[in-house]
Structures are given as C-alpha cells and as structure tokens.
C-alpha positions, 0 to 999 in steps of 0.5 A: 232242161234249161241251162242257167246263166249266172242272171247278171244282165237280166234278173229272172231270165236263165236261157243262154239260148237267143230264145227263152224256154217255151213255158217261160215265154208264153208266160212272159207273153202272156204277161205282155199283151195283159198290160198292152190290154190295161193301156189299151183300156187307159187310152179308151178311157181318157178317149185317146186313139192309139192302134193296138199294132202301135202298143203291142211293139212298144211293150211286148219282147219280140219273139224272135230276140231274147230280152237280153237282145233287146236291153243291148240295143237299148241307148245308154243313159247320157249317149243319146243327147246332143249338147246344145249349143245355144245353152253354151253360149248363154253360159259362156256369156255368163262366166264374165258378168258374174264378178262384176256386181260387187258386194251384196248388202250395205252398212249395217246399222247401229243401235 
C-alpha cells in the first residue's frame, strides 16, 4: 500500500517517498515520453532540428527525484529577474518633466 499525503503541493501525487509507487510511475512516464513524441513530431513538422536527449530532459520527471523534488527547485515567479537598470534611469528622468507641460486643452469657444 502507498501512504497518501494530504496533496497540498502537488495535486494527483500521494507518495511521501522520494519515488512515486511503480504503477503510477510507469504511467506517469509513459505519459511523458507520448508528449516528448507529439513535440517531436511538431518540430519535424515545421522542419525543425532538436534531438530527442534535448526533449526528453525538458518534459520528462527524471526517475531519480519525485515531482514534488523537482517543482522546489523550480525559480519563484518575480525571483529570477534583475532589474535593469537602464530602464530606471529613463524613469527617473522622467519623474521631473512630467509637471512641466502645463494645462492641456484651450478656451472653449462660445456659440
């Protein structure tokens, strides 16, 4: 039997181990290498080179870490990008001619 964990952190797996039962992991995989297959396909399509090594380690789970293994190490969203600092610059330059245009429009005319 496979002990269930309450599936917070990842919806469909139950496995507490670091490795998902064997049924579910063949599953799992053989889920996996059927979409490595359909990409595979697209990029033959479209006349696109790309080795299937190269595929199979972007969309496949690696059999050694669990999903949930693999989701930690994944970047949180906002962490992974610098600010640049070209682009504050330009804002800061901005800030101060903003208020130097004056009103908008003119007089309004009279019937």
């Amino acid at each position: 039997t496979t002990v269930r964990d309450s599936g917070a952190h990842s919806p469909g797996l139950g496995s507490t181990s670091s490795r998902p039962s064997s049924a579910y992991s063949a599953f799992q995989r053989t889920t996996q290498l059927s979409e490595v297959d359909r990409v595979k396909r697209a990029f033959a399509k479209s006349k696109l080179a790309c080795p299937l090594s190269v595929l199979e380690k972007a969309l496949v789970v690696p059999e050694d870490r669990s999903y949930a293994q693999c989701v930690q190490q994944l970047p949180r969203p906002g962490g992974g990008l610098i600010p640049d600092p070209i682009l504050a610059a330009k804002r800061k330059a901005g800030k101060g001619a903003k208020g130097s245009k004056g009103k908008k429009g003119g007089k309004k005319k009279k019937k």
